[in-house]
Backbone as CSV, one residue per row, in Angstrom:
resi,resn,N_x,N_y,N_z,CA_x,CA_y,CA_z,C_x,C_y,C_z
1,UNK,90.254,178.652,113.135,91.395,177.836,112.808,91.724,176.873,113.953
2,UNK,91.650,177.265,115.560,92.035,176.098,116.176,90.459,175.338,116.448
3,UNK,89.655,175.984,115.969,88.370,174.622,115.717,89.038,173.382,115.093
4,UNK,88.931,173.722,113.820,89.608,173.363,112.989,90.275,172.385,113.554
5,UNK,91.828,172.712,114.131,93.016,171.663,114.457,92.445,171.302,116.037
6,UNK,92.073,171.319,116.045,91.033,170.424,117.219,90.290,169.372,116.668
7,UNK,89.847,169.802,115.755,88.755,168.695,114.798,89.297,167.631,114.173
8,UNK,90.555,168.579,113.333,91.196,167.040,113.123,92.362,166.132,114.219
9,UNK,93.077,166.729,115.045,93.313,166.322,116.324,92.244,164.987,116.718
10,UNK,90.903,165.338,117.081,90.034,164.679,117.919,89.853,163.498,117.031
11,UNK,89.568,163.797,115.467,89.266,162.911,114.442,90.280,161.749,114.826
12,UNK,90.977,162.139,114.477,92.835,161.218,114.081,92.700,160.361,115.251
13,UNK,92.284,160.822,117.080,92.561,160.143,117.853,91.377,158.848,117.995
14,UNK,90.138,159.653,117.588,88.827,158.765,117.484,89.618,157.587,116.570
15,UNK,89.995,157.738,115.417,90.305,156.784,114.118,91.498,155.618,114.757
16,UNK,92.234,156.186,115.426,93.728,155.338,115.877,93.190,154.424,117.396
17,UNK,92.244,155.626,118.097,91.779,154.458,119.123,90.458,153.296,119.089
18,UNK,90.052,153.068,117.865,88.783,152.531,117.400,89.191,150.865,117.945
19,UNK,88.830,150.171,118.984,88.805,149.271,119.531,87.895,147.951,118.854
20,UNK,88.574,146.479,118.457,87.927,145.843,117.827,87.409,144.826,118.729
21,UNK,86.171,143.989,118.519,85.788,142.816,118.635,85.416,141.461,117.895
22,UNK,86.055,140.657,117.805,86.130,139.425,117.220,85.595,138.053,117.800
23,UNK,85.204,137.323,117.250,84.838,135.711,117.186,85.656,135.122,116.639
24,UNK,86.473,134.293,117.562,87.299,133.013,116.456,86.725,131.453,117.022
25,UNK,87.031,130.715,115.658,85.938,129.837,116.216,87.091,128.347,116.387
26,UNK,88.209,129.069,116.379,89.238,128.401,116.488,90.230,128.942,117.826
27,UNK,91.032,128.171,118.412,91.606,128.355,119.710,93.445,129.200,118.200
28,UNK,93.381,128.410,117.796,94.654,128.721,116.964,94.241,130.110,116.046
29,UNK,93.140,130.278,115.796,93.154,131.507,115.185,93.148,132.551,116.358
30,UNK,92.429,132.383,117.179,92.941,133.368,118.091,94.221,133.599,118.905
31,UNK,94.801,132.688,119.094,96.410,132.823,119.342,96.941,133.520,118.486
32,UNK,96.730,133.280,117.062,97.287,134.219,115.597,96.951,135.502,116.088
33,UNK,95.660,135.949,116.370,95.186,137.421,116.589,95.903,137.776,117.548
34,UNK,96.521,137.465,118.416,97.300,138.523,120.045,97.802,138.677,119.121
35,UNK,99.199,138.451,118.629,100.060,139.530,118.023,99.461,140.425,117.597
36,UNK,98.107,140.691,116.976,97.774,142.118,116.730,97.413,142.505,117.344
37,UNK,96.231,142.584,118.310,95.497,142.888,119.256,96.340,144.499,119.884
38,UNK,95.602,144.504,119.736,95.163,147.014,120.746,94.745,146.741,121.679
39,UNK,95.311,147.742,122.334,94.598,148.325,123.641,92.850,148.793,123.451
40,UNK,92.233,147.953,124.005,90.591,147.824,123.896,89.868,147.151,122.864
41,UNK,90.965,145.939,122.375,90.250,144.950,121.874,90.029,143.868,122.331
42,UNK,88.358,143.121,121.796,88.409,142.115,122.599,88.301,141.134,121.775
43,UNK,89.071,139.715,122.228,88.879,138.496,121.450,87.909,137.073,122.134
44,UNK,87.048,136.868,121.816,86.310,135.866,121.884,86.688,134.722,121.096
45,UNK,86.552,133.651,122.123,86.387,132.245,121.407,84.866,131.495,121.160
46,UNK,84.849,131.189,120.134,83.121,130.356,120.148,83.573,129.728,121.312
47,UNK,81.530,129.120,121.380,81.502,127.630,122.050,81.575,126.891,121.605
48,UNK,82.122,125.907,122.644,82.966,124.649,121.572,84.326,124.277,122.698
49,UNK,84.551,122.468,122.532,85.038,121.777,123.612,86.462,121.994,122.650
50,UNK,87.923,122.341,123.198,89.020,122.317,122.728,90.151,121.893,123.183
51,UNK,90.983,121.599,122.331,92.222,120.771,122.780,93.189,121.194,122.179
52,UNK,94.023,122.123,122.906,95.150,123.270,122.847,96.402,122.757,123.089
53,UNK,97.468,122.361,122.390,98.663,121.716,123.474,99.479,122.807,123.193
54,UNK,100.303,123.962,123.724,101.315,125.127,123.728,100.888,125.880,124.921
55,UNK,101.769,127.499,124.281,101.662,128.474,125.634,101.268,129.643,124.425
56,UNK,100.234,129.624,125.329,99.404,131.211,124.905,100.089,132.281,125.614
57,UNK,100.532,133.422,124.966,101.180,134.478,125.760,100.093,135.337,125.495
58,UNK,99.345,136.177,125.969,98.882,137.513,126.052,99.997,138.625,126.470
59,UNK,100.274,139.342,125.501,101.335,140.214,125.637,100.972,141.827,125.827
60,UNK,99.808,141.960,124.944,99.398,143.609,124.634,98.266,144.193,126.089
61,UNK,98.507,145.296,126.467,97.860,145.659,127.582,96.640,146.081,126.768
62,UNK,95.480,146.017,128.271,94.461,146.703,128.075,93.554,145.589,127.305
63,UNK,93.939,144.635,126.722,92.761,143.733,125.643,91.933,142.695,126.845
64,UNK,90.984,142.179,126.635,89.900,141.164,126.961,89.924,140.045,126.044
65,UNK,90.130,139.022,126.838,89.970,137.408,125.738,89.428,136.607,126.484
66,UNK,88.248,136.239,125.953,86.802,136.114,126.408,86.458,134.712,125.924
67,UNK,85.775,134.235,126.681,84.591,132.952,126.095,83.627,133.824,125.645
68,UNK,83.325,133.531,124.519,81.983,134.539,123.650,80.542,134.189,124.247
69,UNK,80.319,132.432,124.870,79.285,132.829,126.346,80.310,131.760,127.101
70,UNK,79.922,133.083,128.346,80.776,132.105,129.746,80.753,131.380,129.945
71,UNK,81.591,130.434,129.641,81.437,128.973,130.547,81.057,127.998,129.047
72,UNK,80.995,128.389,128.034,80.807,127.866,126.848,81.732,127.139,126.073
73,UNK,83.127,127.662,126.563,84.607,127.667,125.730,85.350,126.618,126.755
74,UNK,85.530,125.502,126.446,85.977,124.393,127.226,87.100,123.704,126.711
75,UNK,88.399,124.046,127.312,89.538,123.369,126.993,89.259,122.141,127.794
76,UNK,89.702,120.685,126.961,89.373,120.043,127.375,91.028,118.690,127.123
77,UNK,91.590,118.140,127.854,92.567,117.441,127.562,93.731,118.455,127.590
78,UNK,93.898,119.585,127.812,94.862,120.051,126.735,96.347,120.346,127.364
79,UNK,97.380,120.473,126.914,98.734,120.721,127.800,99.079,121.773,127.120
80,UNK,98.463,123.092,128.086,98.728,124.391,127.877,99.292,125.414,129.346
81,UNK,99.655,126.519,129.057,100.468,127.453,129.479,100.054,128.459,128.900
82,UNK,99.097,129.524,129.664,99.057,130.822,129.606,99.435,131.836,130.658
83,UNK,100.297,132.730,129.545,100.999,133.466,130.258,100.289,135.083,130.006
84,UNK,100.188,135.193,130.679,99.454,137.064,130.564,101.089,138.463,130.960
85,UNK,101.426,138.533,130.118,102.200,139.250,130.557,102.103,140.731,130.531
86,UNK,100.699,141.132,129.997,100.467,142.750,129.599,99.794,142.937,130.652
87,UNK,99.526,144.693,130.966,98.779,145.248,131.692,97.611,145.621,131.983
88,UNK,96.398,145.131,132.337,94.874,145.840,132.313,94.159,144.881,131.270
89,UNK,94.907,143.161,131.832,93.835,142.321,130.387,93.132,141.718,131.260
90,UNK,92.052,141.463,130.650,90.939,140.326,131.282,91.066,139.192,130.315
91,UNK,90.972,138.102,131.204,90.551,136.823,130.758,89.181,136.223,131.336
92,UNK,88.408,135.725,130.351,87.216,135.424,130.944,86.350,134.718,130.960
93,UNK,85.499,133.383,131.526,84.693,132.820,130.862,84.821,131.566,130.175
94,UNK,86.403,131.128,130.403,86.811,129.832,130.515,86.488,128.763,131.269
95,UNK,86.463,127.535,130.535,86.843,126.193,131.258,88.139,125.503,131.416
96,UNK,88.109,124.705,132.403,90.061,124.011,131.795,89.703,122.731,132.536
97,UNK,89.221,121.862,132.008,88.804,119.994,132.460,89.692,119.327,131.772
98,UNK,90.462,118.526,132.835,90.925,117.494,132.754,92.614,118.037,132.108
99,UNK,93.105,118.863,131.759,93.930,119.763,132.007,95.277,119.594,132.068
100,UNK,96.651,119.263,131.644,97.632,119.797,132.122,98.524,120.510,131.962
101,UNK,99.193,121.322,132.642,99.630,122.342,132.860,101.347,122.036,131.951
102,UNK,101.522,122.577,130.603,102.692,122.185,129.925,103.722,122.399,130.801
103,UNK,104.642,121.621,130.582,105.775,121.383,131.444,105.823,121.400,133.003
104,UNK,104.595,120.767,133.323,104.218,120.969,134.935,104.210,121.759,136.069
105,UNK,103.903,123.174,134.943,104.443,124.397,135.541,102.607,124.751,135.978
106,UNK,102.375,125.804,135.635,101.436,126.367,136.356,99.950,126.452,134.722
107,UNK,98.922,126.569,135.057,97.979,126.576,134.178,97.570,128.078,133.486
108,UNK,97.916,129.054,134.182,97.816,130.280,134.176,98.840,131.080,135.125
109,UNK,99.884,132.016,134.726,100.812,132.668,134.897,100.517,134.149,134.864
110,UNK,100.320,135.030,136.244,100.318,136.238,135.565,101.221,137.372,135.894
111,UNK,101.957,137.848,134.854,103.334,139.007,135.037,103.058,139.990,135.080
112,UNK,101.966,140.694,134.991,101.702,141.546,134.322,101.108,142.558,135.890
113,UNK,100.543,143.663,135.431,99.731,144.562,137.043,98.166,144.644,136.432
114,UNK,97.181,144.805,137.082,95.936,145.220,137.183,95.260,144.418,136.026
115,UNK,95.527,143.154,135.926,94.795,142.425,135.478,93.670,141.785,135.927
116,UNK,92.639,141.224,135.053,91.629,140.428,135.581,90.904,138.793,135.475
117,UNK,90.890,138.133,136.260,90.465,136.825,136.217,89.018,136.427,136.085
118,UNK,88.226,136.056,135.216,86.945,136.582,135.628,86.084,135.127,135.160
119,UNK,85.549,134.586,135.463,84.270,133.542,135.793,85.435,132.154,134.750
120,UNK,86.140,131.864,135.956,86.828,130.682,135.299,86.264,129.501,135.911
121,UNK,86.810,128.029,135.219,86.169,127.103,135.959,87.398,125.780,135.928
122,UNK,88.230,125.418,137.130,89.245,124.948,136.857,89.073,123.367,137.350
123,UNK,88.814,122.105,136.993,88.561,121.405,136.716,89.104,119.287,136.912
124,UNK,89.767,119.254,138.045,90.736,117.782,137.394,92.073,118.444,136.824
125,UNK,92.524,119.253,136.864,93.760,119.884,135.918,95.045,119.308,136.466
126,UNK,95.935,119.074,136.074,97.303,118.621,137.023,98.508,119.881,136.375
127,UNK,99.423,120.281,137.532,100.131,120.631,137.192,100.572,121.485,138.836
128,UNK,101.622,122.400,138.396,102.079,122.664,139.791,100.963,123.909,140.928
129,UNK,100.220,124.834,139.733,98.580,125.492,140.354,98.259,126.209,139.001
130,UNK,97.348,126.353,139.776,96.229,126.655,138.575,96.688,127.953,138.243
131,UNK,96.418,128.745,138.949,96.567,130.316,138.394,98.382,130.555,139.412
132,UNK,98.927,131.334,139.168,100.198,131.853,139.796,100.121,133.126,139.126
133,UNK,99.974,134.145,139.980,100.596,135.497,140.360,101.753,136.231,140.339
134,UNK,102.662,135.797,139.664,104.063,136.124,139.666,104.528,137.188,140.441
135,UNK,105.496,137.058,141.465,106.252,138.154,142.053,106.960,139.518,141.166
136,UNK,106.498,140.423,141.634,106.586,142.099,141.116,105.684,142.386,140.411
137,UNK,103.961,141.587,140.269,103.061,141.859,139.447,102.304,142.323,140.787
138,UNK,100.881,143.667,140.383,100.316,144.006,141.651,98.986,144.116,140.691
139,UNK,97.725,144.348,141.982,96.647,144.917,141.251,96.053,144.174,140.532
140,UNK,96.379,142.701,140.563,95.335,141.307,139.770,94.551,140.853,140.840
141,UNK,93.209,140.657,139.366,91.942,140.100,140.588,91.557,138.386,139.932
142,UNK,91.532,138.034,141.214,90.466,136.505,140.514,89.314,136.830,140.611
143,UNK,88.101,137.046,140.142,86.570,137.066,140.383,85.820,135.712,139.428
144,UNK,84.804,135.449,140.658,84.044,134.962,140.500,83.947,133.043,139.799
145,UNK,85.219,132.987,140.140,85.802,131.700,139.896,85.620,130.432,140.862
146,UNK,86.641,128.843,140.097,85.985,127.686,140.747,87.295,126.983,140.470
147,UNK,87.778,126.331,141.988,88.908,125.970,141.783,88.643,124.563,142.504
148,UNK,88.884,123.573,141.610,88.638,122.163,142.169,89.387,121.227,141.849
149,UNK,89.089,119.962,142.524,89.752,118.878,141.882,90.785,118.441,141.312
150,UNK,91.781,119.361,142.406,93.165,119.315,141.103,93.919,118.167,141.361
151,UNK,94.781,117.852,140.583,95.468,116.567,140.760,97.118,117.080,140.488
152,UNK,97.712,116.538,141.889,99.301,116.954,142.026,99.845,116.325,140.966
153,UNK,100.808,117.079,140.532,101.731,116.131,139.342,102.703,115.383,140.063
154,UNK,102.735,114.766,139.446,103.620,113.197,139.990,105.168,113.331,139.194
C-alpha cells in the first residue's frame, strides 16, 4: 500500500513538473507565452531580424528565453524594455542593433536573484545602459557577451 501511494505521489509530481519547449516565430507570440510559462520552460524565438517597440517583462522563475540559434534572433530598430523580474531565468542568444532603450531607460533591467545573461550581442543601442542590475537583486551572471558601440541618449 505505501508502494502504491508513492507511485501515485511520484506520478502526479512527474505530470505537474513536465517542463515545455517552444518555437515562436513571432517576437509577439512569445511575449503572449510568459504569462504562461513554468518553472523549466523554455521559449525560443526563430531566426529572423525583428522590430519590437514595448517592455517585455519576464516574470515566472526558473524559465529560459532563448534565440532558437544564438546569435540568429536580431532585434533590430526596436524601442524596447526588458525587464526580468523572476528568479533563476536565462536569457540567451540575442542581438539588439541599432536599438533604443524605451523611455531612455535601460535595454535590459534585472530585479530578480540568480539569473543568467548568456551570449548577447549589444550593438549601436542608445539609451541610459544596456543591461542594469537593479539594487537588492544578487547572484546574476553576464556570460559570454559583447558590449559596444553604444550611443548616449541625448
Amino acid at each position: 500500500m505505501l508502494l502504491l501511494l508513492l507511485f501515485v505521489l511520484l506520478l502526479g509530481w512527474c505530470i505537474n513538473s513536465a517542463s515545455v519547449s517552444t518555437v515562436f516565430d513571432t517576437i509577439t507570440e512569445l511575449v503572449s507565452a510568459l504569462d504562461d510559462a513554468a518553472e523549466g520552460d523554455t521559449l525560443y524565438l526563430a531566426a529572423g531580424h525583428y522590430s519590437y517597440n514595448g517592455t517585455v517583462v519576464i516574470k515566472p522563475d526558473g524559465i529560459t528565453v532563448a534565440a532558437a540559434t544564438s546569435g540568429a534572433a536580431v532585434f533590430v530598430n526596436s524601442f524596447l524594455n526588458i525587464k526580468i523580474k523572476g528568479d533563476g531565468t536565462t536569457l540567451a542568444g540575442f542581438q539588439f542593433i541599432n536599438c533604443h532603450a524605451a523611455g531612455n531607460d535601460n535595454l535590459v533591467d534585472v530585479f530578480g536573484n540568480n539569473n543568467r545573461l548568456v551570449d548577447l550581442n549589444f550593438n549601436g543601442c542608445v539609451g541610459d545602459k544596456y543591461v542594469c542590475i537593479r539594487a537588492g537583486s544578487a547572484y546574476n551572471t553576464i556570460e559570454s557577451s559583447n558590449f559596444e558601440n553604444k550611443v548616449c541618449a541625448v
